[in-house]
C-alpha positions in Angstrom: -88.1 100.8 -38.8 -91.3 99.6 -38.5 -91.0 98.1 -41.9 -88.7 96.3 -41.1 -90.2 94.8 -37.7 -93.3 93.7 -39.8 -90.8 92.1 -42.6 -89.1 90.0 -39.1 -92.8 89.0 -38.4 -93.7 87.9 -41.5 -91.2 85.7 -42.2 -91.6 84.2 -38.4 -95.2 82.9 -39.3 -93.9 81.8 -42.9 -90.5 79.6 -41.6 -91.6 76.8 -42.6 -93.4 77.7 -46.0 -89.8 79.7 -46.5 -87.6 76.9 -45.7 -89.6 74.8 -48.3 -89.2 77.0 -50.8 -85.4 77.0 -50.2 -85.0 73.9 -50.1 -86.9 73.1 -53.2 -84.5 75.6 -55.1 -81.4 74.0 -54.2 -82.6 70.4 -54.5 -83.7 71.2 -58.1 -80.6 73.5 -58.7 -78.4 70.7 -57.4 -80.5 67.8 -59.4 -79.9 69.6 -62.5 -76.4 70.8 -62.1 -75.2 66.9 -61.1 -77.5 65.8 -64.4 -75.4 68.1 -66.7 -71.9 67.4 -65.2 -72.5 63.6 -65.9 -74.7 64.3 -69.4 -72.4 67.2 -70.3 -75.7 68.2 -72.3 -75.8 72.1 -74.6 -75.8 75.0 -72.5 -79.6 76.0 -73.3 -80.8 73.0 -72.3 -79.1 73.6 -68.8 -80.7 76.7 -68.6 -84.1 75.3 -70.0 -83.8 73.1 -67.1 -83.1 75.8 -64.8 -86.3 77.6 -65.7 -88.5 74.3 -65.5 -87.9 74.7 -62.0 -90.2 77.4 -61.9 -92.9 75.8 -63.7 -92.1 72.8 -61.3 -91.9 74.6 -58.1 -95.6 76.2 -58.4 -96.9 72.6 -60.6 -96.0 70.7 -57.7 -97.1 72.7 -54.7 -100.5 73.8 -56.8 -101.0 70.1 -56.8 -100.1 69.3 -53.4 -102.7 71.7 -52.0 -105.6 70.6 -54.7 -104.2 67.4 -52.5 -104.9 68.5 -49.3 -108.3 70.1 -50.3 -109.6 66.9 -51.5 -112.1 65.4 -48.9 -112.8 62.1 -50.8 
């Protein structure tokens, strides 16, 4: 049980980091889906697309925080 407590806890102090990473997902999963119903592009590009989101997802938020660490 007491996994469980810690798993409760852990996403408390991450909400917001958590909710990010959602909403990222389904803005990019949306984006792309809307893109290929007006494109009607080949099916492995959809899915490259898909999988850019990864590479996206960690691209942008790696640069975000070189971004925030920057003390010019």
């Amino acid at each position: 049980m007491s996994s469980a407590r810690e798993w409760i806890e852990s996403v408390r102090a991450e909400k917001w980091g958590l909710f990010v990473d959602l909403l990222f997902a389904i803005v990019w999963v949306t984006m792309v889906d809307v893109l290929f119903r007006v494109i009607d592009g080949p099916t492995y590009a959809y899915w490259m697309l898909m999988l850019a989101g990864i590479v996206a997802y960690f691209g942008f938020f790696a640069s975000l925080e070189m971004a925030k660490s920057d003390t010019h």
